[in-house]
TIDOTI-260845 format. One record per residue: residue in three letters; x, y, z of N, C-alpha, C, CB in turn. Coordinates in steps of 0.1 Angstrom, whole numbers, plus 2048, in hexadecimal, padded with zeros to 3 digits. Atoms other than C-alpha are relative to their C-alpha. Glycine has a CB too. Layout:
N
ALAXYZXYZXYZXYZ/...
//
This chain:
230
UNK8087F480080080080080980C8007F680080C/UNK7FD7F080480D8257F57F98088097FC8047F1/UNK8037F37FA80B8438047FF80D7FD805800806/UNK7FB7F38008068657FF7FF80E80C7F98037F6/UNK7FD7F97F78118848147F98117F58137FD806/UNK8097F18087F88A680D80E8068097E9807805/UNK7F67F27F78158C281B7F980B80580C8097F6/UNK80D7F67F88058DD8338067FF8117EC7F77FF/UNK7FF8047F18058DE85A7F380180780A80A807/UNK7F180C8027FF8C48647FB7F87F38037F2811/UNK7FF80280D8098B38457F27EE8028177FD7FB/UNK80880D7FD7EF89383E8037F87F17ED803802/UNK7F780A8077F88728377EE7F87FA8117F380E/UNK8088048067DF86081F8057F17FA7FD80A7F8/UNK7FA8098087E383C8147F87F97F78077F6807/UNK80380680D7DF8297F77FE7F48018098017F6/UNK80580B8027CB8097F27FA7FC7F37F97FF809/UNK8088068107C37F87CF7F77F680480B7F97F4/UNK80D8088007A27E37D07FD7FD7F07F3808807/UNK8068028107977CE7B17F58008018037F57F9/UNK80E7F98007777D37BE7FD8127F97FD800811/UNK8007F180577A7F97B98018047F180C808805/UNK8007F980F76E80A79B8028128017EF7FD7F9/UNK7FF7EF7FE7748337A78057FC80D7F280C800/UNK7F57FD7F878C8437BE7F380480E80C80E7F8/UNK8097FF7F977A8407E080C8048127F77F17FD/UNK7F97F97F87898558027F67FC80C8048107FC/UNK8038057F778584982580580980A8037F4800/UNK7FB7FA7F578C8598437FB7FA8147F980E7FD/UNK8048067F47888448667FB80B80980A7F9806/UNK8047FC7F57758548818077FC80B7F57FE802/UNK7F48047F678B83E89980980A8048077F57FB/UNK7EA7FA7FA7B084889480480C7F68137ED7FB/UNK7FA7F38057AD86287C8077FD7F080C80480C/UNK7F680A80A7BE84785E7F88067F58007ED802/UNK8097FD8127B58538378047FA7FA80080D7F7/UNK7FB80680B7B483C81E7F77FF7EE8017F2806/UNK80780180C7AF83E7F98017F67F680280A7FA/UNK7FF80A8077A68217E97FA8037F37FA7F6806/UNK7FB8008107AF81E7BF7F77F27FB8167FD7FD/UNK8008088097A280A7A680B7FD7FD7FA8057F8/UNK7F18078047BF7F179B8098067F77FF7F37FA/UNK7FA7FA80D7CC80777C8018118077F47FD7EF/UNK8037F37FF7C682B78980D8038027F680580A/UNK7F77FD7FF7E883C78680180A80E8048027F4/UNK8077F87F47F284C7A580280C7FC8067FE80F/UNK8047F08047F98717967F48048057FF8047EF/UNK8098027FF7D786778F7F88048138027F47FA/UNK8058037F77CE85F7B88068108068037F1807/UNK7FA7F27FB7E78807C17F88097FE80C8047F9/UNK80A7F78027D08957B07EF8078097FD7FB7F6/UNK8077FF7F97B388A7BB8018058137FC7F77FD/UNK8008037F27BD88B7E180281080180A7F4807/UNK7FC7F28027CD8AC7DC7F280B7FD80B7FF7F1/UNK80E7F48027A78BE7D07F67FC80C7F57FD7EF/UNK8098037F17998AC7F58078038057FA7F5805/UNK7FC7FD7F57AF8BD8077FF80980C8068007FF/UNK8097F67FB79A8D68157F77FD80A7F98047F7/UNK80A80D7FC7828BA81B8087FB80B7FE7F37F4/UNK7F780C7F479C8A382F80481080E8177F67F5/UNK7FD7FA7F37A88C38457F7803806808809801/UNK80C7FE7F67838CB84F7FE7F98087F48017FD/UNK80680D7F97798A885780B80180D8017EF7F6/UNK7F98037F879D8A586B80080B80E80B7FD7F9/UNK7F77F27F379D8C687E7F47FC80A8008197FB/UNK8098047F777B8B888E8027F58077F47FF7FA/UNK7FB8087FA78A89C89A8068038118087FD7F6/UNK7F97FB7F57958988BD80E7F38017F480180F/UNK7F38018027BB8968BE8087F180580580C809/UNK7FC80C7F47CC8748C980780580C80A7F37FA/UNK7F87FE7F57DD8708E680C7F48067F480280B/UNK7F48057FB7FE8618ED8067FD8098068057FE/UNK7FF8057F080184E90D80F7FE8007F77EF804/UNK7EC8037FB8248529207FA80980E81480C7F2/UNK8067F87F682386794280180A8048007FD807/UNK80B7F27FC80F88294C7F88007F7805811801/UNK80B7FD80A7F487B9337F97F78078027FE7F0/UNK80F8067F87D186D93C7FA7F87F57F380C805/UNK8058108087C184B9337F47FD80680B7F2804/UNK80B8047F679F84393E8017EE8017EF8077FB/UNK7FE8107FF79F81D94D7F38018088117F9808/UNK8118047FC77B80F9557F58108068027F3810/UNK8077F07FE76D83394F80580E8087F37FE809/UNK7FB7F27FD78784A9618088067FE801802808/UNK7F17FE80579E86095980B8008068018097FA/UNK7F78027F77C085696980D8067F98017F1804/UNK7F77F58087DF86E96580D7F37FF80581280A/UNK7F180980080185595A80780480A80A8027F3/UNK7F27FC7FC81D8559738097F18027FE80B80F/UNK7F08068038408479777F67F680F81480E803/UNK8048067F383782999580F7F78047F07F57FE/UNK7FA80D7FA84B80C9A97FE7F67FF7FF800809/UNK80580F7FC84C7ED9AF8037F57EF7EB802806/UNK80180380D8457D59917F08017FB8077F07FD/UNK80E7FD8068237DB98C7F280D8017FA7F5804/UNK8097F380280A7F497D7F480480D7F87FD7F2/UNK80C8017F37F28019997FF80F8008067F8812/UNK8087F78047D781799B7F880480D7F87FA7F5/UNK8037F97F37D082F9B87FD8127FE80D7FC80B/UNK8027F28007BE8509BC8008077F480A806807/UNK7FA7F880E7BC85A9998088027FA8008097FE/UNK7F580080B7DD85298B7FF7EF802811809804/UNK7FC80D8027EB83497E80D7FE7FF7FB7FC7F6/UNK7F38017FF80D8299888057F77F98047FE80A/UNK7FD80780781F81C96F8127FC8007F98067F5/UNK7F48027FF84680B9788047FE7F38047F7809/UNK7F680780B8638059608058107FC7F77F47F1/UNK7FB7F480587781A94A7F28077F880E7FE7F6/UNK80C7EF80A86283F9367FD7F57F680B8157F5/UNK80380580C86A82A9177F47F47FF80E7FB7FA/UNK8078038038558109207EF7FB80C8077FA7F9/UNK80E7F57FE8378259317F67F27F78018167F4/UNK80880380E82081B9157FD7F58008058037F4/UNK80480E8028257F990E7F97F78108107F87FA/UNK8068087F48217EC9367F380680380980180D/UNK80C7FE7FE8038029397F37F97F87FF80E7FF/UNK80E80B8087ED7F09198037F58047FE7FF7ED/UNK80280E7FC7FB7D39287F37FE80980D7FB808/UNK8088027F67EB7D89477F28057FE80580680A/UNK80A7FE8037CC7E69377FC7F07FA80080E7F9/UNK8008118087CB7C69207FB7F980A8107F87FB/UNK8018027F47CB7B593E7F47FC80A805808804/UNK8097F77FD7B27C69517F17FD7F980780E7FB/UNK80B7FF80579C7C69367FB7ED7FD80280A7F2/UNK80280F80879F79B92E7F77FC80F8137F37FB/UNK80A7FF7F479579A9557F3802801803808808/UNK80F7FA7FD7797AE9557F47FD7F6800810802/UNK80880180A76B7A29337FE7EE8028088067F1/UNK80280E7FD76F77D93E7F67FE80B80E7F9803/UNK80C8037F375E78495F7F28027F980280D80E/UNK80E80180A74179394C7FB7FB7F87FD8057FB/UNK80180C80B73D7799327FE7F480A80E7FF7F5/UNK80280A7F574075F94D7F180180380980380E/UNK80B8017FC72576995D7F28047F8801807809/UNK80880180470D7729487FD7F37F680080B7FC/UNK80180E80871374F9327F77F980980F7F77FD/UNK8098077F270A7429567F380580180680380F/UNK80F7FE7FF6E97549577F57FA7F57FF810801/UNK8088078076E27499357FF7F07FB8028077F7/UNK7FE80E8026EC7259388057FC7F17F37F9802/UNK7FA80080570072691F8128037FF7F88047FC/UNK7EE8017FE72B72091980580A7F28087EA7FD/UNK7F97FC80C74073490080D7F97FE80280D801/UNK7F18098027607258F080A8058058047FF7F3/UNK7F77F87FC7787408F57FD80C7FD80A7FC7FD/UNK7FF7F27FC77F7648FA80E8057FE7FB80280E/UNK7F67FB8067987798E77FE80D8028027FB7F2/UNK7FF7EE7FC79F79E8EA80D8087F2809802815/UNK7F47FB8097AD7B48CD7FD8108028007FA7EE/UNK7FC7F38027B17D78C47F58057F48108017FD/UNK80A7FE80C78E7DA8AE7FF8107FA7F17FB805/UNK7FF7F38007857F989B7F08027FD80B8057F6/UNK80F7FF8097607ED8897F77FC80A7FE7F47F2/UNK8058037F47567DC8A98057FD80E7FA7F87FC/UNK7F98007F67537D98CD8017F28027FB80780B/UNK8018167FB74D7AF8D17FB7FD7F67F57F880E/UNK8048068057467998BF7FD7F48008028027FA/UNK80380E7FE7367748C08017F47F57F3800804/UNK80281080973D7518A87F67F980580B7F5800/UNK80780C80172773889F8087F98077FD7FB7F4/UNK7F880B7F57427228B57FD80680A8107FD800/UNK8007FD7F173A7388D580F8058027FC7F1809/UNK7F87F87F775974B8D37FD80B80180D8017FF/UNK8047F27FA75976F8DF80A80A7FF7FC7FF80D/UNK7F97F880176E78A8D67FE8108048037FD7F7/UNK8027F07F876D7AF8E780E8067F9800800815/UNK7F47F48007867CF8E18007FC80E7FB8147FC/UNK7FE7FC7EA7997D29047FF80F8048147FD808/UNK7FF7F57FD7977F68FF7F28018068048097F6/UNK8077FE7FC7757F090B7FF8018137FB7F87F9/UNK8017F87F17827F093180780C8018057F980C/UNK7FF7F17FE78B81492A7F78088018058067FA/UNK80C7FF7F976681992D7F97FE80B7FC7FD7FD/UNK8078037F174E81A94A7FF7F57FD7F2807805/UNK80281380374A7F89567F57FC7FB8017F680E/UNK80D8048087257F694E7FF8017F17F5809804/UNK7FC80081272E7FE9278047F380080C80A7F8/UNK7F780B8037487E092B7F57F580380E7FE808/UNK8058077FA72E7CB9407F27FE7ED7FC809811/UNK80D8028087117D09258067FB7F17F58107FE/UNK7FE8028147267CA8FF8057F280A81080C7F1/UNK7F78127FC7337A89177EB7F87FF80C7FD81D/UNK80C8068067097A19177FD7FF7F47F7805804/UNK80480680C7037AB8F78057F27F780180A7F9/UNK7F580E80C71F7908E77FA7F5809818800800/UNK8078117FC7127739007F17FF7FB8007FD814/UNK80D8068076EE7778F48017FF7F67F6804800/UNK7FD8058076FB7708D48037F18018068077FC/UNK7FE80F80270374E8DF7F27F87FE8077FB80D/UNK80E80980A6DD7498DA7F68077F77F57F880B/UNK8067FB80B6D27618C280C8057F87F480A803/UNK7FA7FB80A6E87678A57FD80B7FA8017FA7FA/UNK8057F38096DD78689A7F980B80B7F57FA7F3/UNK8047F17F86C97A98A77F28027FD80880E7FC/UNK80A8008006AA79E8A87F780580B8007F77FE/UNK8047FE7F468D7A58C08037F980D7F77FF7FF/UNK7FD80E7F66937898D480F8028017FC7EE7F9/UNK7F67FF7FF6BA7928D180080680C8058047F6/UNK7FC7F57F66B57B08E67F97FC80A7FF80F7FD/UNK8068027F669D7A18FB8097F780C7F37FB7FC/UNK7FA8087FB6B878690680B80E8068057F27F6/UNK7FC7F57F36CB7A990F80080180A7FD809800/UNK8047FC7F26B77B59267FF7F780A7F5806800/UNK8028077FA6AF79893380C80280E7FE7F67F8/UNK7F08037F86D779193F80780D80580C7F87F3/UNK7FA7F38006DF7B89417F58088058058047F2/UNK80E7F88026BF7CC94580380E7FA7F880280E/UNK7FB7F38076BD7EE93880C8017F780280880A/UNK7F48048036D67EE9218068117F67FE7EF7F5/UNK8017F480A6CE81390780B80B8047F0808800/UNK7F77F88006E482A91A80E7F97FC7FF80680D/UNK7F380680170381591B8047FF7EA7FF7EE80A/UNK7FE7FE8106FC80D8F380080B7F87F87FA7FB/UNK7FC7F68006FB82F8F080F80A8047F6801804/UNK7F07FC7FB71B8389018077FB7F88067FB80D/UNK7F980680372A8238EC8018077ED7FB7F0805/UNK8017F880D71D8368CB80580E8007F18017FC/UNK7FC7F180472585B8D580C8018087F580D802/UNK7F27FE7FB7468558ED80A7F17F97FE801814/UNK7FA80A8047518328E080F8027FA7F67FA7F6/UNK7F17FB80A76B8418C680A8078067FD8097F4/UNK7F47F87F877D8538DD8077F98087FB80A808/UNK7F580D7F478A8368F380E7FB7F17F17E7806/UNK7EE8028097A48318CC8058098018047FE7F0/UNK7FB7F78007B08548D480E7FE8067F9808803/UNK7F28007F57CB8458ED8077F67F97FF7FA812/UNK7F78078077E88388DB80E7FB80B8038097F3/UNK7F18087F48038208ED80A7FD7F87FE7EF809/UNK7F580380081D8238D87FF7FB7F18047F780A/UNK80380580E80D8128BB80180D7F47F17F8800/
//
């Protein structure tokens, strides 16, 4: 995949994806992380894609200036972990720990960052297993396994095998957000789909469920703003 660089401050990086699906030059812009990509038809020369990107650039710096900014975890910067916001600092010992509104994080500056998404990772496989546990148990029903990545299209997800996959950035949300996308993916173990009866196996295991699925539509995207390094 190619790239192109518009020049400006700040300069934006745009990349290049050919699709043989694609019949026209089509421009993307993530709401997530901020990422622009312009996917080519297989033949389109890039002059060609230069051009075009070059007459949306007007376009790309509106959309981006509305954006809110990432944020670059090392310390003295703030991370929210199960809904709060905790300021980074330098800690002891060998392990991360979390008192009073900060979060102590040991080792060397350089690697800040990496031991903190550890310990969020972590954090989050705990609290997403406990809640999945128990609600399988309410519904008499087992899942296979439980995996955790770094999603961008969704928060969980359920197989026809009964495994279960979540973002972990979900315990950087209140716990009741994390608690309710761990219901919605176990009542998938007996309704495949988002039916009436889907959501009714919700409430059932969860009750109330609209604010939290709502939190998750107008603050959701802001839990990829914290970057570890990646």
């Amino acid at each position: 995949m190619g790239q192109i660089t518009l020049p400006g401050n700040p300069p934006i990086e745009v990349y290049l994806r050919r699709s043989a699906q694609a019949r026209r030059m089509t421009l993307r812009l993530s709401q997530l992380d901020g990422k622009i990509t312009l996917t080519l038809p297989p033949r389109t020369p890039e002059a060609e894609a230069r051009g075009f990107v070059a007459e949306k650039e007007a376009w790309l710096r509106g959309h981006l200036s509305g954006q809110e900014p990432s944020v670059q975890i090392g310390l003295g910067s703030l991370v929210p972990i199960e809904g709060e916001m905790l300021r980074v600092q330098a800690g002891t010992g060998r392990r991360v720990r979390i008192d009073a509104g900060v979060v102590h994080v040991p080792g060397p500056e350089t690697r800040v960052a990496a031991r903190l998404v550890g310990h969020i990772k972590s954090l989050a496989r705990d609290r997403l297993a406990a809640a999945s546990d128990r609600y399988a148990q309410l519904l008499g029903r087992d899942y296979s396994k439980l995996t955790l990545r770094d999603t961008r299209s969704r928060w969980g997800s359920c197989t026809s095998e009964g495994g279960l996959m979540y973002s972990w950035r979900l315990v950087m949300a209140p716990p009741e957000v994390l608690n309710y996308v761990a219901a919605h993916e176990v009542a998938h173990l007996v309704e495949m789909n988002h039916s009436p009866a889907f959501w009714q196996v919700v409430t059932d295991l969860y009750g109330p469920w609209e604010t939290q699925r709502r939190w998750l539509q107008t603050k959701g995207t802001s839990l990829h703003r914290y970057r570890f390094g990646d």
